[in-house]
C-alpha positions as CSV (number, residue, x, y, z in Angstrom):
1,X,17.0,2.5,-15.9
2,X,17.5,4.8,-12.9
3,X,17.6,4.1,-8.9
4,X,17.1,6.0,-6.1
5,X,18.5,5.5,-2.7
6,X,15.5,5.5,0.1
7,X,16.4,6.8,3.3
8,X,13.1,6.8,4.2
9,X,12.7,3.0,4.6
10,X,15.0,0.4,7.1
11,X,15.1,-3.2,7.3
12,X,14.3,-6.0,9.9
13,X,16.1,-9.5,9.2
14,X,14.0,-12.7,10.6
15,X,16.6,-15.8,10.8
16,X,15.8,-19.0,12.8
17,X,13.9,-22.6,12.3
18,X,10.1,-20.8,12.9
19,X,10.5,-17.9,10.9
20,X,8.2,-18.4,8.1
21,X,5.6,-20.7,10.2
22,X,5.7,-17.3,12.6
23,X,5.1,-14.9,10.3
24,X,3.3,-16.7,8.2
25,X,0.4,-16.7,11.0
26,X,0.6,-12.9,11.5
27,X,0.9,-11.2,8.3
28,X,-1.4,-10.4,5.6
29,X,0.6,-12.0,2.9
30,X,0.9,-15.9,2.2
31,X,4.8,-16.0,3.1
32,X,5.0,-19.5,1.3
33,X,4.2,-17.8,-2.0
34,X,7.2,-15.4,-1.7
35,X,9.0,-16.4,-4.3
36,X,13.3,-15.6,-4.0
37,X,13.2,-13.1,-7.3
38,X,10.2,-10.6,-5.5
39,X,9.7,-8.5,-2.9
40,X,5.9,-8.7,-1.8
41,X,3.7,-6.4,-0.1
42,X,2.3,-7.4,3.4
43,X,1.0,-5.8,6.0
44,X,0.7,-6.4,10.2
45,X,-3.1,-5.2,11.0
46,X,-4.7,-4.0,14.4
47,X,-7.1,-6.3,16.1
48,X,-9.8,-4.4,14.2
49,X,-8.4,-4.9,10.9
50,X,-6.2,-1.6,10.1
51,X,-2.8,-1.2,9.0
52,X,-0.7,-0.5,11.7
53,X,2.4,-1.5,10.0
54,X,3.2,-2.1,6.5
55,X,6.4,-3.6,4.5
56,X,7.7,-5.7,1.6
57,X,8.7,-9.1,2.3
58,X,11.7,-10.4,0.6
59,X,13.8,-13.9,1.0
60,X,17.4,-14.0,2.3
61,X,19.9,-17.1,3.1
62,X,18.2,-18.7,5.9
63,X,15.2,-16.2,6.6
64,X,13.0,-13.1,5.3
65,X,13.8,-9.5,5.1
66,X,10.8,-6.9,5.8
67,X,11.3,-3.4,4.1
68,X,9.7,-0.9,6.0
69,X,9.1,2.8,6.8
70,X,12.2,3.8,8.9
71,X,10.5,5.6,11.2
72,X,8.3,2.7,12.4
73,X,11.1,-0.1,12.0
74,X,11.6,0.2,15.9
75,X,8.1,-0.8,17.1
76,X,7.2,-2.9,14.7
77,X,10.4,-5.1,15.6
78,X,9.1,-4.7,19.7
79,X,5.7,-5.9,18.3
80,X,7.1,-8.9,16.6
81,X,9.0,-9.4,19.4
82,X,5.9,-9.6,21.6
83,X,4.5,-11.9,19.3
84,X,7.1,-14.4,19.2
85,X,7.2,-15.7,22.6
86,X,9.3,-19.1,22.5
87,X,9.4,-19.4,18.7
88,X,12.8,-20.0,17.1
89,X,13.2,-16.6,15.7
90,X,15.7,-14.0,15.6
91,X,14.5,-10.5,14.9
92,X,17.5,-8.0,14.0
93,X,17.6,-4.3,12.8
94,X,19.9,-4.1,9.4
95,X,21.7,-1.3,8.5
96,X,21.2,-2.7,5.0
97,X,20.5,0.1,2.5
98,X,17.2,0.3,0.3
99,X,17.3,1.3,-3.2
100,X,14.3,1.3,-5.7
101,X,14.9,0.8,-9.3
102,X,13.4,0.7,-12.4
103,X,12.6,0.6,-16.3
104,X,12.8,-2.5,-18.4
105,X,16.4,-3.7,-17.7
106,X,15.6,-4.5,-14.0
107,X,18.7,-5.4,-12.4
108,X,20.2,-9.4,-12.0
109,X,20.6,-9.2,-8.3
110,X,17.3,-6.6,-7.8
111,X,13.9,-7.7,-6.5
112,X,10.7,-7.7,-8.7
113,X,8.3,-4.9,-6.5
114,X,5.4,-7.0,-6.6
115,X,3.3,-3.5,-5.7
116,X,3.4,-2.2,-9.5
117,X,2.2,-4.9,-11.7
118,X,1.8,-2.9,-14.8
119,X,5.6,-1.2,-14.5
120,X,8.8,-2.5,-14.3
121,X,9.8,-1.9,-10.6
122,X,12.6,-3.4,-8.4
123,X,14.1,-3.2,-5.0
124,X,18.2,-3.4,-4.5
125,X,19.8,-3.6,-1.1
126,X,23.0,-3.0,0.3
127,X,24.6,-1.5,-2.6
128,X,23.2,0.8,-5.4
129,X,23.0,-1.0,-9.2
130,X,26.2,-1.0,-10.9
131,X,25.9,1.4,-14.6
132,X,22.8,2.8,-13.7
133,X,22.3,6.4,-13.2
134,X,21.0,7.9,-10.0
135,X,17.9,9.7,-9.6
136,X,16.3,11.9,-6.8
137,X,13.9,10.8,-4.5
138,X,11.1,12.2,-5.6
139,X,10.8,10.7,-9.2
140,X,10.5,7.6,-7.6
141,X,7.5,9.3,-6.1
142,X,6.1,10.5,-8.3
143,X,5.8,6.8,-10.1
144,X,4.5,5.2,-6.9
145,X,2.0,8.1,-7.2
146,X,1.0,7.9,-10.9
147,X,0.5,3.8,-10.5
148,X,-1.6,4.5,-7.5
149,X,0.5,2.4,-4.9
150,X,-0.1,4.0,-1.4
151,X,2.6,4.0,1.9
152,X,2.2,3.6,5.3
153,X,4.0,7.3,6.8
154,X,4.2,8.6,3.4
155,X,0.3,8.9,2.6
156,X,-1.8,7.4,5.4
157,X,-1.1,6.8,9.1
158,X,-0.9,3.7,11.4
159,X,-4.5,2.3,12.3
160,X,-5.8,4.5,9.8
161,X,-6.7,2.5,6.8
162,X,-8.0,-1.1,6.1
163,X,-6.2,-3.6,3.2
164,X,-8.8,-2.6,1.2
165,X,-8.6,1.1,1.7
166,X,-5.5,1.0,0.3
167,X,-5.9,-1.8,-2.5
168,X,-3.7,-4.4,-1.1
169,X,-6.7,-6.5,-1.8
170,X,-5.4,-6.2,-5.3
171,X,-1.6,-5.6,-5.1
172,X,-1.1,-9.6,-3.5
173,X,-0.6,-8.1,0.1
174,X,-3.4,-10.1,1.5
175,X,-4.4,-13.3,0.9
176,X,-7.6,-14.2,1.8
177,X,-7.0,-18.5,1.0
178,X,-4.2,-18.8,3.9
179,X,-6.1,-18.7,6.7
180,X,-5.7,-16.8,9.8
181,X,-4.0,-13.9,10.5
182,X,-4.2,-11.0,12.9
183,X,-7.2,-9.2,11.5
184,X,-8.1,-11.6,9.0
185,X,-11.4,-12.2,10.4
186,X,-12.7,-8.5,9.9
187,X,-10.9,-8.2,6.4
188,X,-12.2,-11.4,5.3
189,X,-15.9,-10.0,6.1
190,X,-15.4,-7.2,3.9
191,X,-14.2,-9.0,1.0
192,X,-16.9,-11.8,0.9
193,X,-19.5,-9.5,1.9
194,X,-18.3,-6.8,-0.7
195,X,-18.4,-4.0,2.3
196,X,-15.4,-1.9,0.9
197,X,-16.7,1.6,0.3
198,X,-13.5,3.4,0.6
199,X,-11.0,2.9,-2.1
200,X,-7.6,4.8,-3.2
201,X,-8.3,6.0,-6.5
202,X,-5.8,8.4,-8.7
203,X,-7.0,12.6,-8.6
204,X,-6.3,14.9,-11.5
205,X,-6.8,19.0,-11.4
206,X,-5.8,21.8,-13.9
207,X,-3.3,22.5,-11.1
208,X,-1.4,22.0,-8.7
209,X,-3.8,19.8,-6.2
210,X,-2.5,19.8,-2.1
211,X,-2.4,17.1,0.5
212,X,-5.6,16.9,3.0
213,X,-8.0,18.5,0.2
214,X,-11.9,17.5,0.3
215,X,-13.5,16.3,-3.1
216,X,-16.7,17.7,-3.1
217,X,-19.8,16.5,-5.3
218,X,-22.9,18.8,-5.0
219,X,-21.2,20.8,-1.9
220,X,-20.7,17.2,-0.1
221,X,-17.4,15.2,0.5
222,X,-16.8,12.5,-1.4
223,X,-12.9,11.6,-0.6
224,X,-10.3,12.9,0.4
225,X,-6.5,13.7,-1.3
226,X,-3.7,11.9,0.8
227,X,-0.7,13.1,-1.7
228,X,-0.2,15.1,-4.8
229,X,2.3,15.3,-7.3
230,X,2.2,18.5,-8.9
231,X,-1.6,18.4,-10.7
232,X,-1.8,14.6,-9.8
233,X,-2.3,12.7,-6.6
234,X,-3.6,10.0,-4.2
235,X,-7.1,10.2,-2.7
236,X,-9.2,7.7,-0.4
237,X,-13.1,8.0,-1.9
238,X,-16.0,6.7,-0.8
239,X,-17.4,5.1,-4.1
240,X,-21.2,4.6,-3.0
241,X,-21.0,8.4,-2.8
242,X,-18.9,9.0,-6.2
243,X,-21.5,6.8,-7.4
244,X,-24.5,8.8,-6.3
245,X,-23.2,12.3,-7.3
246,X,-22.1,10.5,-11.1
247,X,-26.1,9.5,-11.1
248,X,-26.7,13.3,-10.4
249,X,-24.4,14.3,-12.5
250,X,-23.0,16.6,-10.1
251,X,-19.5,17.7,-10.7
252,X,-16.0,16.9,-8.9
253,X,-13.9,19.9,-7.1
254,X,-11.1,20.6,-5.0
255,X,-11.4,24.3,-3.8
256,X,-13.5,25.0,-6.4
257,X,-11.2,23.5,-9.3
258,X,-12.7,20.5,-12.0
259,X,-11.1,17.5,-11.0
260,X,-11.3,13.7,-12.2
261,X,-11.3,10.8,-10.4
262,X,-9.7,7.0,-12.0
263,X,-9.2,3.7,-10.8
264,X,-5.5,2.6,-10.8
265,X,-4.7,0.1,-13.7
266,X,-4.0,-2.7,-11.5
267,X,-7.3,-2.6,-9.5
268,X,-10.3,-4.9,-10.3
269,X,-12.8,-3.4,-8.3
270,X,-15.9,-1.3,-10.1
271,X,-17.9,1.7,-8.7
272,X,-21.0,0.6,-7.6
273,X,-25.0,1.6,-9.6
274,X,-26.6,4.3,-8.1
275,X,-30.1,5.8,-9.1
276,X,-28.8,9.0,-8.0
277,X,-32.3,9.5,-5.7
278,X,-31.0,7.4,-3.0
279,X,-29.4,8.9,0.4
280,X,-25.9,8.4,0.7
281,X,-25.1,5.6,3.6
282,X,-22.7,6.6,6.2
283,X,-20.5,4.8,8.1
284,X,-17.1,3.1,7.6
285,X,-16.7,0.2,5.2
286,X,-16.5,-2.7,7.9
């Protein structure tokens, strides 16, 4: 069972009476269904309905700890802050360390990651597990990338990507039962309506693939990779169009290579019928 530390994410601490009744009405997540053994994916959206910041929400004595990208720990704590006007909330950078961890034997005092339901896959902060053998970075990586679980910074940008896009539809980051949260209503649309074209889907080549690469069908873009691991990677597609060039039977490439295209494990969605005749529709999925 080995860990890695992760310098690449920081935590905010939220303390104080209104905590969970604040963020609660903000977040993607239902916050009351945090349970104190997890560490649950959420997400704060833009008016529109994109991620503009993304973390795991974990419970501590007498409030909630978000695990974030480091580089965006700042702002998103000044736009918490903006949202909290006379709330009783305290809203605190940590200089508590992050550690992910994993393999069967999860640790007593680690956090279930909530994001990879079909691996074993904790969070430890503040000190690394005791008897367990380090590991670099970038196997830990490479596992987030094989089970198709996306970051905000590491694979996408802020205000780039809906819930969907990303399959927190799927991973328990948005709950669509709760009621409101900042971008609910446009999120909400999609998923009643079934108006989520773009999904993240898991790329295989005969080689190494690379970051920003097109996946084309019949000379025409049907996605896009947003990280590789060595032959593998992450890539957003637009599954109306996969599903046209399958009815074609028109091949997959990146720069000319045979590639495949899966759905992660953990997500339920399908790729839509197409005849194959039909003119792909443009447009984004809202």
């Amino acid at each position: 069972m080995p860990f890695t530390p992760l310098s690449d994410r920081a935590v905010l601490t939220l303390t104080g009476a209104d905590t969970e009744d604040f963020l609660q009405g903000l977040v993607t997540a239902d916050v009351d269904a945090v349970t104190a053994d997890a560490a649950s994916p959420a997400a704060l959206l833009t008016p529109q309905g994109k991620v503009m910041f993304e973390f795991l929400i974990s419970r501590i004595d007498e409030g909630l700890r978000l695990d974030t990208p480091a580089e965006m720990r700042a702002e998103l704590k000044k736009r918490l802050t903006l949202y909290r006007l006379r709330r009783k909330v305290e809203i605190a950078e940590s200089d508590t360390a992050v550690f992910a961890v994993w393999g069967e034997d999860g640790d007593a005092n680690a956090f279930v990651d909530r994001r990879f339901p079909d691996a074993d896959v904790f969070r430890a902060y503040g000190a690394p597990p005791v008897g367990v053998d380090e590991a670099p970075a970038a196997d830990f990586r490479a596992l987030r990338i094989h089970n198709g679980v996306a970051e905000l910074g590491a694979d996408y940008g802020p205000s780039e990507m809906f819930p969907h896009d990303v399959l927190m539809d799927f991973s328990g980051g948005v709950s669509f039962k709760k009621g409101c949260f900042v971008g609910q209503e446009v999120v909400s649309r999609m998923q009643h309506r079934g108006t989520a074209r773009r999904r993240l889907m898991l790329v295989t080549g005969e080689a190494p693939l690379m970051a920003n690469s097109e996946i084309l069908a019949g000379g025409k873009s049907v996605g896009e990779i947003l990280s590789t691991e060595d032959a593998s990677g992450l890539a957003l597609v637009r599954i109306d169009k996969l599903a046209s060039a399958a009815a074609r039977g028109e091949a997959l490439t990146v720069d000319g290579m045979p590639v495949g295209l899966e759905i992660p494990g953990f997500a339920g969605y399908v790729i839509p019928e197409s005849r194959g005749d039909e003119p792909d529709k443009a447009g984004d999925a809202a």
